[in-house]
C-alpha positions as a Markdown table, in Angstrom:
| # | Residue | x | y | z |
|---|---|---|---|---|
| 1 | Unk | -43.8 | 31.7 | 21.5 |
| 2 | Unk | -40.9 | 30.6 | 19.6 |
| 3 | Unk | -38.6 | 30.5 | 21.9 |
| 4 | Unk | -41.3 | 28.2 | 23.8 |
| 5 | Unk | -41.6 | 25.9 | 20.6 |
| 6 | Unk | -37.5 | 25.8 | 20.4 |
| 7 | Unk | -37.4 | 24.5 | 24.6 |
| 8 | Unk | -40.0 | 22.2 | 23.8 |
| 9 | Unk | -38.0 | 20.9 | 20.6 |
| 10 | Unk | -34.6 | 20.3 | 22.8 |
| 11 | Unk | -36.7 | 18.9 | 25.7 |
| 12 | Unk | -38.1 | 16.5 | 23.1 |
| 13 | Unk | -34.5 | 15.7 | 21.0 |
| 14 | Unk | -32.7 | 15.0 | 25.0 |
| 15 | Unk | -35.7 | 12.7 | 26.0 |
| 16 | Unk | -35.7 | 10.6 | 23.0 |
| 17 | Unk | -31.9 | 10.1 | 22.9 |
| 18 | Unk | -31.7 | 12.2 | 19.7 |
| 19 | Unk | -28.6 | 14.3 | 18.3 |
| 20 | Unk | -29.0 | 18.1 | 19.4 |
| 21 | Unk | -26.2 | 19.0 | 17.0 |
| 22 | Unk | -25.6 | 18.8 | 13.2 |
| 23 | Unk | -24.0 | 15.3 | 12.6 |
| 24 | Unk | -21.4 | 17.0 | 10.5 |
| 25 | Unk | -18.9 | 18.8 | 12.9 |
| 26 | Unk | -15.9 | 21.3 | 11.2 |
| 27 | Unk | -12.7 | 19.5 | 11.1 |
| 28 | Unk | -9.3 | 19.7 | 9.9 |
| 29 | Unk | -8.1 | 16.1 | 9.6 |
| 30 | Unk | -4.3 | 15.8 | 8.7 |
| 31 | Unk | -2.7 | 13.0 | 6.2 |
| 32 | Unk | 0.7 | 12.1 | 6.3 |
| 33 | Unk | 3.0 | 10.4 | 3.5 |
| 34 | Unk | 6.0 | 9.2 | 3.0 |
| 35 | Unk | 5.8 | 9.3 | -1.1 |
| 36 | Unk | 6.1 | 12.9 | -3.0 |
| 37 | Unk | 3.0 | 14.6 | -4.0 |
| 38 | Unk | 3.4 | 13.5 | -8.0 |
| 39 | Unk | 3.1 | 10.0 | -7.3 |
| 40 | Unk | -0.9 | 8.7 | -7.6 |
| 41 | Unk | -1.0 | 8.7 | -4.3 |
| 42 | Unk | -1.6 | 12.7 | -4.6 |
| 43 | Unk | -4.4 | 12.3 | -7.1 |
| 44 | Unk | -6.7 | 9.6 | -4.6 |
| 45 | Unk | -5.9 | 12.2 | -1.6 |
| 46 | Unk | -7.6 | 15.3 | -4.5 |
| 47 | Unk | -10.2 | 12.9 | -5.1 |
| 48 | Unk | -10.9 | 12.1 | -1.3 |
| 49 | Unk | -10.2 | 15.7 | -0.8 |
| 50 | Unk | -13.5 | 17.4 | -3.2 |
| 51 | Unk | -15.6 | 14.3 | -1.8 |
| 52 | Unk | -15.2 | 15.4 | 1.5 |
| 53 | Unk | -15.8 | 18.8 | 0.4 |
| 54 | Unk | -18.8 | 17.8 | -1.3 |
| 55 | Unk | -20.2 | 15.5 | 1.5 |
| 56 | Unk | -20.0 | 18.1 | 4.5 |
| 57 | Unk | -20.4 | 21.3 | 2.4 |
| 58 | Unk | -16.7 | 22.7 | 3.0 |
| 59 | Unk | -17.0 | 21.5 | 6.7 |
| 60 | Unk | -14.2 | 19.2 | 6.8 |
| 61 | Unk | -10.6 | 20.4 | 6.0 |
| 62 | Unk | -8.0 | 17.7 | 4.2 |
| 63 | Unk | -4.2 | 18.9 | 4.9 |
| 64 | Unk | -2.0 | 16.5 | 3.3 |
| 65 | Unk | 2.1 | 16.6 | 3.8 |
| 66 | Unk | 4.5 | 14.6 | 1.7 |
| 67 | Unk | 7.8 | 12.5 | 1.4 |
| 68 | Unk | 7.8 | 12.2 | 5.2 |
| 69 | Unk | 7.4 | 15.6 | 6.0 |
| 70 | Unk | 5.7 | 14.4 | 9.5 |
| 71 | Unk | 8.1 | 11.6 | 10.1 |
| 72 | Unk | 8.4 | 7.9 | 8.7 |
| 73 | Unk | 5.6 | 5.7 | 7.8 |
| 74 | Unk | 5.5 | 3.5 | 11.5 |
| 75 | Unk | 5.9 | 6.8 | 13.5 |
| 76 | Unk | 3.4 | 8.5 | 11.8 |
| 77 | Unk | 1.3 | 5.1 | 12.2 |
| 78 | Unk | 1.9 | 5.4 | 15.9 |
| 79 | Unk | 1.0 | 8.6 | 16.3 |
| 80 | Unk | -2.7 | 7.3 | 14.6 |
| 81 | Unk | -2.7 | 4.9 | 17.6 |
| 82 | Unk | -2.3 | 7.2 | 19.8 |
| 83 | Unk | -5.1 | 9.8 | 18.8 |
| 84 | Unk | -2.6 | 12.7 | 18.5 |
| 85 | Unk | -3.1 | 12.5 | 13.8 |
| 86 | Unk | -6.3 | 11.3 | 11.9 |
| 87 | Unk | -4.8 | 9.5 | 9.1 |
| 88 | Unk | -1.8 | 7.9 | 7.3 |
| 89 | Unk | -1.2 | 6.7 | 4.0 |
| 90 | Unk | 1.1 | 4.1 | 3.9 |
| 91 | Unk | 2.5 | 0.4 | 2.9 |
| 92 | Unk | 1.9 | -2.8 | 4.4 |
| 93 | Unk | 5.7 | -3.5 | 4.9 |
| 94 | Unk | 6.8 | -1.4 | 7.1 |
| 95 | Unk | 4.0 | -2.1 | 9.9 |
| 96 | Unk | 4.1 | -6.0 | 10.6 |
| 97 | Unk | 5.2 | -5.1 | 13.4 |
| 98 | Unk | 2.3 | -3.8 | 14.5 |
| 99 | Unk | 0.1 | -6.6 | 12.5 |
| 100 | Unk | 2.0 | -9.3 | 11.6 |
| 101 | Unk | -0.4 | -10.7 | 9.4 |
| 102 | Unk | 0.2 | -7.7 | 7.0 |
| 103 | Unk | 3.4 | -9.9 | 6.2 |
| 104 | Unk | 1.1 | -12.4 | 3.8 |
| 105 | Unk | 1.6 | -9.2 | 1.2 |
| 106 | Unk | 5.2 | -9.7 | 1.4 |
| 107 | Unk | 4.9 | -13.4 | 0.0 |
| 108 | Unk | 6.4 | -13.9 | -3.2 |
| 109 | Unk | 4.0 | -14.5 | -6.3 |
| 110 | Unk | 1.1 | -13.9 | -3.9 |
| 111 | Unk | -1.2 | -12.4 | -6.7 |
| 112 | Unk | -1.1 | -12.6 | -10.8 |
| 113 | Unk | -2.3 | -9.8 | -11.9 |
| 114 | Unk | -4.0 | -6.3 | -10.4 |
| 115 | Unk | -7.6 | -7.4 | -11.2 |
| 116 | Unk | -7.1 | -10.1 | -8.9 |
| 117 | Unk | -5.3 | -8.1 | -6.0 |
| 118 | Unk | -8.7 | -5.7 | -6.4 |
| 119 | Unk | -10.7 | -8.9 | -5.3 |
| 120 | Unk | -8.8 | -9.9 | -3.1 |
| 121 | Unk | -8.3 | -6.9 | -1.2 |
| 122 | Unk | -12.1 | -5.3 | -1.9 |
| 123 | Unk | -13.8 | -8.4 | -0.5 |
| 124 | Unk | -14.1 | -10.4 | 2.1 |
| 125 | Unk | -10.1 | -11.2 | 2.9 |
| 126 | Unk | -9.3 | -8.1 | 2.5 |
| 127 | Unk | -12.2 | -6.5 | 5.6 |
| 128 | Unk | -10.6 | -9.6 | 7.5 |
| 129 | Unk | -7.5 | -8.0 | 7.6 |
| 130 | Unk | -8.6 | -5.0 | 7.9 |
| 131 | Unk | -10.6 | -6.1 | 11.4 |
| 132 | Unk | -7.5 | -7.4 | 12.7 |
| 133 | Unk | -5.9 | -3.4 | 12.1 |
| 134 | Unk | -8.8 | -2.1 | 14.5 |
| 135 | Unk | -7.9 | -4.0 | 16.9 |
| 136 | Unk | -4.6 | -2.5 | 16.9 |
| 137 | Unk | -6.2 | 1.1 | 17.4 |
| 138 | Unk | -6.3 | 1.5 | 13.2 |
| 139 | Unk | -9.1 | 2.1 | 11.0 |
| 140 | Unk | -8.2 | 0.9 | 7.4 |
| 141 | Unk | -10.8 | 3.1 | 5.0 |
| 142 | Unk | -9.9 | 1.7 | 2.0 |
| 143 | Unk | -6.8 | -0.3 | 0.4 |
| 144 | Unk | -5.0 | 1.7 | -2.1 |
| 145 | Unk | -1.8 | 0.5 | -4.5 |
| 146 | Unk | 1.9 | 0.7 | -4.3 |
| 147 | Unk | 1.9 | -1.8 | -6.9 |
| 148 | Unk | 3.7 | -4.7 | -8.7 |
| 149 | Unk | 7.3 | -4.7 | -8.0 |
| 150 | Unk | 10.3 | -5.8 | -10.6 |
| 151 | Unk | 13.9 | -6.3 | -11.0 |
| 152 | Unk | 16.2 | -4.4 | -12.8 |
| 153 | Unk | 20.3 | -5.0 | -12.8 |
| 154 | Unk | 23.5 | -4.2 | -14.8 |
| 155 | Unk | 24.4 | -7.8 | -15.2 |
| 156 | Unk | 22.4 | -9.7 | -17.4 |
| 157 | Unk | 18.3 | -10.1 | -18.2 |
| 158 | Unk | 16.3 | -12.6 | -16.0 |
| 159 | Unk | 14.5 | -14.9 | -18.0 |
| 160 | Unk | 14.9 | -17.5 | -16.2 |
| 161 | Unk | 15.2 | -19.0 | -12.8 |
| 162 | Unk | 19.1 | -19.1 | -13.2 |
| 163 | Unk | 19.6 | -15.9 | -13.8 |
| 164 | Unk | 19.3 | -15.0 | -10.6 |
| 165 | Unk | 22.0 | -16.8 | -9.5 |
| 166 | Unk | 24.6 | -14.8 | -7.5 |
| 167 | Unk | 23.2 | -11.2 | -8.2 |
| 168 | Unk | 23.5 | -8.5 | -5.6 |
| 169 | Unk | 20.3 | -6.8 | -5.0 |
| 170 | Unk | 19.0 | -4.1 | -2.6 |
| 171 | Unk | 16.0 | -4.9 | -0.8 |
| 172 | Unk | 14.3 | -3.4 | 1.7 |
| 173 | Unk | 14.8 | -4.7 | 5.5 |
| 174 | Unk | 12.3 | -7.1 | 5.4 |
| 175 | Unk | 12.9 | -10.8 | 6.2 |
| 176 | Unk | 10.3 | -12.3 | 4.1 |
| 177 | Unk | 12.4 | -10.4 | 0.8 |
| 178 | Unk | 15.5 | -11.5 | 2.4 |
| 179 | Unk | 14.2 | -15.1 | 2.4 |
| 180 | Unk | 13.0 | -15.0 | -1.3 |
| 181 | Unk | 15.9 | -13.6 | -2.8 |
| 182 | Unk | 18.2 | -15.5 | -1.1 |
| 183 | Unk | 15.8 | -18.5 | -2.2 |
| 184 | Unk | 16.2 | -17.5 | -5.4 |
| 185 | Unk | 20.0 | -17.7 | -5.8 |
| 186 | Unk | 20.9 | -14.0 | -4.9 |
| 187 | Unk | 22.6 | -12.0 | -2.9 |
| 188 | Unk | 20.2 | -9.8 | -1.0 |
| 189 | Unk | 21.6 | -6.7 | 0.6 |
| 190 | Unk | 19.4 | -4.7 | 2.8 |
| 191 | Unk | 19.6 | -0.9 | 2.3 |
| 192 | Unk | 17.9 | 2.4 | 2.4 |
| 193 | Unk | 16.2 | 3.4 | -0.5 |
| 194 | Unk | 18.6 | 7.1 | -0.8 |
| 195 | Unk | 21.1 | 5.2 | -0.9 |
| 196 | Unk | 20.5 | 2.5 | -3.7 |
| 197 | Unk | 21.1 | 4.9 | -7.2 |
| 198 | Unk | 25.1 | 5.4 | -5.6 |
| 199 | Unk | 25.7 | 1.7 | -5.1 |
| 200 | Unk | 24.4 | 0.7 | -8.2 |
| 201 | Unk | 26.0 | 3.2 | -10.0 |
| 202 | Unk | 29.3 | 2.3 | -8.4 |
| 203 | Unk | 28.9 | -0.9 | -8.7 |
| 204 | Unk | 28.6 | -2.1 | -5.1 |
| 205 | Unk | 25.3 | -4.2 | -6.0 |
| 206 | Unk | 24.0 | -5.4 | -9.0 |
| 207 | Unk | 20.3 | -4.7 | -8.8 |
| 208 | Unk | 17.4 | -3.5 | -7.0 |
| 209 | Unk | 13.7 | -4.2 | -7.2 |
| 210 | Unk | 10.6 | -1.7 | -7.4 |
| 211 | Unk | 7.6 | -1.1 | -9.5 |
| 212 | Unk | 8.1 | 0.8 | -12.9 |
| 213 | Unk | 6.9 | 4.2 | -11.7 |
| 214 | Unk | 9.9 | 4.6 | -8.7 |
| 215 | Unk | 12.3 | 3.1 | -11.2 |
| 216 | Unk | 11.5 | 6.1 | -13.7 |
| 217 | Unk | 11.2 | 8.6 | -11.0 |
| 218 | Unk | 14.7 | 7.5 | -9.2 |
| 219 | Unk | 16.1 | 7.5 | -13.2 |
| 220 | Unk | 17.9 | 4.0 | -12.1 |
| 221 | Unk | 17.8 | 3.5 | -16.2 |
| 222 | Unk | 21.1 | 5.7 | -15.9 |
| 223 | Unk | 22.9 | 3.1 | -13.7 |
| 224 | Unk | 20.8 | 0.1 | -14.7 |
| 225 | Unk | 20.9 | -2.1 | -18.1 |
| 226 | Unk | 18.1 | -5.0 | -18.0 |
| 227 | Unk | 14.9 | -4.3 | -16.5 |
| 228 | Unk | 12.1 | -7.8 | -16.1 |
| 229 | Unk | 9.0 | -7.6 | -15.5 |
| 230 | Unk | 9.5 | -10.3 | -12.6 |
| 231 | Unk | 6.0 | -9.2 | -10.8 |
| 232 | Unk | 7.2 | -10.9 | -7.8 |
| 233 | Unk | 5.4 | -9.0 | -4.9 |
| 234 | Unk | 2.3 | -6.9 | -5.0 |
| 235 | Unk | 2.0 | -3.9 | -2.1 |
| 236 | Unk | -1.0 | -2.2 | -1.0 |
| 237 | Unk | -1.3 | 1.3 | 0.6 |
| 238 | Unk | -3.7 | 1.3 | 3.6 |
| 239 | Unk | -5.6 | 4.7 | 4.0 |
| 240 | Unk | -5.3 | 4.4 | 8.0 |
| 241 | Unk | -7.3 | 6.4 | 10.0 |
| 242 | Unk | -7.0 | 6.7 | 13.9 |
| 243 | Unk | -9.2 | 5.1 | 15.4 |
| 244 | Unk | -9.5 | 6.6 | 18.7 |
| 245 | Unk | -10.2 | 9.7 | 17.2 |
| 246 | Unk | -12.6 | 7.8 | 14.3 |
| 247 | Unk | -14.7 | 6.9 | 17.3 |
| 248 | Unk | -15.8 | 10.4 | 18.2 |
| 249 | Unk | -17.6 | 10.7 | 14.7 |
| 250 | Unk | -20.9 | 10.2 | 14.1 |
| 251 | Unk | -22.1 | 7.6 | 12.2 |
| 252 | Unk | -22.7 | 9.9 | 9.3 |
| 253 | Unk | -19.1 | 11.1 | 9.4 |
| 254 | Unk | -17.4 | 7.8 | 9.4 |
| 255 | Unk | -19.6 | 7.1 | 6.5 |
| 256 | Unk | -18.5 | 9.6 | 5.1 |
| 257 | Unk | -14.4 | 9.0 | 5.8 |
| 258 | Unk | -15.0 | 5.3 | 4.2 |
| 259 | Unk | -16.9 | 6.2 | 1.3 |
| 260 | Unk | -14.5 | 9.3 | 0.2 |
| 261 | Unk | -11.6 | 6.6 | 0.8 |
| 262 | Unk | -13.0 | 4.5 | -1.6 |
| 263 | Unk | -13.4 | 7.5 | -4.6 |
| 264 | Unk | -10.2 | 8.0 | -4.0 |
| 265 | Unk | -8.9 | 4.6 | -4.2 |
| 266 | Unk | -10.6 | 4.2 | -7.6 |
| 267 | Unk | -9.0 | 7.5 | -8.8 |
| 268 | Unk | -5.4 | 6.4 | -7.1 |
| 269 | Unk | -5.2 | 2.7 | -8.9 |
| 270 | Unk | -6.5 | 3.6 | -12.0 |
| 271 | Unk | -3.7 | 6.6 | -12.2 |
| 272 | Unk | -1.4 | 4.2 | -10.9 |
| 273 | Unk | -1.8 | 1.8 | -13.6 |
| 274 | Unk | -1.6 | 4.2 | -16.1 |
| 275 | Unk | 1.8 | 5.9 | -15.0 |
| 276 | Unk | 3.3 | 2.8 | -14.7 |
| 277 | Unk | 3.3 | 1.8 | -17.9 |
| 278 | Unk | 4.0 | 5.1 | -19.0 |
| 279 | Unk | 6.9 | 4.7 | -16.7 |
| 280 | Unk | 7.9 | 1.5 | -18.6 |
| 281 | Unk | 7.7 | 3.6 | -22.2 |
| 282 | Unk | 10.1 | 6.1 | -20.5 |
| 283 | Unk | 12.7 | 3.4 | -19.3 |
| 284 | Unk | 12.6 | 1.5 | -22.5 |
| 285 | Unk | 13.4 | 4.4 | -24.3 |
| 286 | Unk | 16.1 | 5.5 | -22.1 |
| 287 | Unk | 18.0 | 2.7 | -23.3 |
| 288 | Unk | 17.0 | -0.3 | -20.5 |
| 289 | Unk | 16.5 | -3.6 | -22.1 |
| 290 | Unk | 12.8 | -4.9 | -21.1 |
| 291 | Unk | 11.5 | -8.4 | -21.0 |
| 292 | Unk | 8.8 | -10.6 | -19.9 |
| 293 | Unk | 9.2 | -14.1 | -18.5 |
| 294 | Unk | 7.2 | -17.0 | -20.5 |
| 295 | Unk | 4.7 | -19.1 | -18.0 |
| 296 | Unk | 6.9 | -22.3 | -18.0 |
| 297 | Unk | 9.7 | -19.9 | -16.3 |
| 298 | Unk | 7.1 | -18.0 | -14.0 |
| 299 | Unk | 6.1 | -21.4 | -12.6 |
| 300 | Unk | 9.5 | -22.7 | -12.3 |
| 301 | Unk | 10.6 | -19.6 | -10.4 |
| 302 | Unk | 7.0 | -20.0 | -8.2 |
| 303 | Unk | 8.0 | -23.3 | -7.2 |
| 304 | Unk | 11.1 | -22.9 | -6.6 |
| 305 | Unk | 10.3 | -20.3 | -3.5 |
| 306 | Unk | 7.2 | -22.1 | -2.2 |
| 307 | Unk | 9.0 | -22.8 | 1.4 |
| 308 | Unk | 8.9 | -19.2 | 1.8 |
| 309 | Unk | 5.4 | -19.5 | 2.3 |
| 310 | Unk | 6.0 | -22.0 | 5.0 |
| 311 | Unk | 8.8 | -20.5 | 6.6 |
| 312 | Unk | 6.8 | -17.4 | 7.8 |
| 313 | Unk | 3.6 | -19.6 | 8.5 |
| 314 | Unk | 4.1 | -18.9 | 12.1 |
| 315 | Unk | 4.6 | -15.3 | 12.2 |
| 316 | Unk | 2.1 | -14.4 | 9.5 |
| 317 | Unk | -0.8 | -17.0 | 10.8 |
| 318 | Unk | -1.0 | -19.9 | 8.8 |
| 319 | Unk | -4.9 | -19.2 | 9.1 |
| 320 | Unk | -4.0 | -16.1 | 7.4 |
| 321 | Unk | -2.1 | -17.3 | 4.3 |
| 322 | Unk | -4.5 | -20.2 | 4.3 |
| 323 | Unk | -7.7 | -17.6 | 4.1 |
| 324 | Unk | -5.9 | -15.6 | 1.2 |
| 325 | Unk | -4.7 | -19.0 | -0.5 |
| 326 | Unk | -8.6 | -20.2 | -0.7 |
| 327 | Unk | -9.7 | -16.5 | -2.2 |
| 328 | Unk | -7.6 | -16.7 | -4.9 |
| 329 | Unk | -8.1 | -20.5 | -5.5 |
| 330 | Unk | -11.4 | -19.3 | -6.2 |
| 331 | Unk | -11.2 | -16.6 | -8.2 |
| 332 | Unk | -8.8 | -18.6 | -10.5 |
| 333 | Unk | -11.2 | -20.9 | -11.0 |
C-alpha cells in the first residue's frame, strides 16, 4: 500500500508540473578574489558563508580563495561567463571592458559621502546596472565596497586645487584616472600596484592614490609624508555570480544566493568603514601629515574636472551618467 500511495504521489507531482526533488540541491560553489583574506571583504564572504549554511541546512558549501589565487579579477570574471566558476568578488574597474557603463564609477567626485553611494547603488540605478551585467552572462547579487580613494605624496599637502600641479602619481591603467589627474595638473603614471611602495620610496613618483585601509596595509606611511582626504572616486565590489550556472537553480536557491549577498554586504561595508578609519589612526600616528580640504576648495577642484564627465559620455552612455546624475540630484535635495 505505500508504495501504491508513493506512485500515485509522483504520478500526481509529474502531471501538475510540480518539483519531484528538494528545491535545495548540495553544492559547492567557489569564490574567487583578488584582495587577501584580512581585508572586509573576508568578513561579508563569513557572513554569506553561515547564511548559506543556515538557509539550506549545511547543503551548500562556500570555498573562497584569495589575493588572486585563481587568477586576476577579468579572468576569473570570464571564467563566470563561461559557466566553468559560480562567483567573483571584484571591482568595477577592471571589467568596463566587459560593461562599459561600469566606467560612470570611475568619474571623479561621482558621490559625497558613503550614505549616498548606499542609495545610489541599493536602489533603482544601481539594479539598472546591474541588468545591463546579465546581459553579459553576470549575475550581480549584491554591490559590496572597495571604498573612497585618497591621495598621499612626499611633496607637499593638497589643500588646494594647485597643489596638484606637476605631481607624479601612480594610477591604475584606467583612462578615465588618467584623464582626471592629468586634468588636475599631475603627472599620472600608470603602474602595477607591487610595484608602487619601490618607486615611491626611490623617488621615481611622487604619489599614489587609494583608500586608507590599502595605504595602512601597503605601510606607504614609510615612503609617504602628506596624506588628504581628497575622496575623489568611490569603487564598488560586485558579488558576481555566473549566470549560466545561476540559471540551473531553483527559484528558492537564487533566493537564497541574493539574500545571503546582501547579509554579507551589510557585514562587509560596515567593517569596511570601520577599518578605515582605524587605518587613518594608524597612518597618522606613524608620522603622515593628514588633512581635509574646506568645501570652497572641493568645489573648485569639482569644477575644474567636469569635462571628464563629458569626455567619456560616449563610452560610458551618456544615458548612463545622465540616470546616476538625476539619482543623486535627488537625494541631495
Amino acid at each position: 500500500m505505500r508504495l501504491r500511495t508513493l506512485t500515485l504521489t509522483t504520478a500526481l507531482t509529474l502531471s501538475l508540473g510540480l518539483p519531484a526533488a528538494a528545491e535545495i540541491q548540495t553544492r559547492t560553489i567557489t569564490v574567487s578574489n583578488g584582495v587577501a583574506e584580512t581585508h572586509p571583504v573576508g568578513n561579508g564572504v563569513e557572513a554569506m558563508r553561515e547564511c548559506m549554511t543556515e538557509r539550506t541546512g549545511g547543503a551548500w558549501t562556500l570555498n573562497a580563495f584569495w589575493s588572486g589565487a585563481l587568477g586576476g579579477d577579468l579572468d576569473a570574471t570570464q571564467a563566470l561567463r563561461s559557466g566553468t566558476q559560480e562567483m567573483v568578488i571584484t571591482s568595477t574597474s577592471p571589467l568596463v571592458g566587459i560593461e562599459p557603463a561600469l566606467g560612470v564609477f570611475d568619474l571623479p567626485f561621482l558621490f559625497s559621502s558613503a550614505e549616498e553611494a548606499d542609495a545610489v547603488l541599493d536602489g533603482e540605478f544601481g539594479a539598472m546596472m546591474s541588468q545591463k551585467l546579465e546581459d553579459s552572462g553576470l549575475v550581480n547579487l549584491a554591490w559590496w565596497e572597495n571604498g573612497f580613494r585618497n591621495v598621499t605624496n612626499s611633496v607637499r599637502p593638497i589643500t588646494r586645487l594647485e597643489d596638484f600641479e606637476g605631481l607624479r602619481v601612480r594610477v591604475m591603467q584606467n583612462n578615465i584616472f588618467l584623464d582626471t589627474f592629468q586634468t588636475l595638473g599631475a603627472n599620472p603614471t600608470p603602474m602595477a600596484f607591487g610595484e608602487v611602495f619601490t618607486a615611491l620610496e626611490t623617488r621615481a613618483i611622487d604619489a599614489q592614490e587609494n583608500p586608507f585601509v590599502t595605504i595602512d596595509t601597503s605601510k606607504f606611511y614609510e615612503v609617504q609624508d602628506y596624506v588628504s582626504n581628497t575622496q575623489h572616486a568611490y569603487t564598488p565590489f560586485m558579488v558576481l555570480f555566473s549566470k549560466p550556472i545561476f540559471d540551473t537553480y531553483s527559484e528558492e536557491e537564487q533566493q537564497i544566493l541574493r539574500d545571503c549577498a546582501v547579509i554579507g554586504r551589510d557585514v562587509q561595508r560596515r567593517v569596511s568603514r570601520e577599518l578605515s578609519q582605524q587605518s587613518l589612526a594608524n597612518i597618522e600616528a606613524a608620522g603622515m601629515e593628514f588633512n581635509e580640504l574646506d568645501v570652497a576648495e572641493m568645489e573648485r577642484i569639482r569644477e575644474a574636472v567636469a569635462g571628464v564627465y563629458e569626455r567619456h559620455a560616449e563610452t560610458i552612455g551618456q544615458d548612463v551618467i545622465d540616470a546616476i546624475q538625476a539619482e543623486l540630484d535627488r537625494l541631495r535635495q
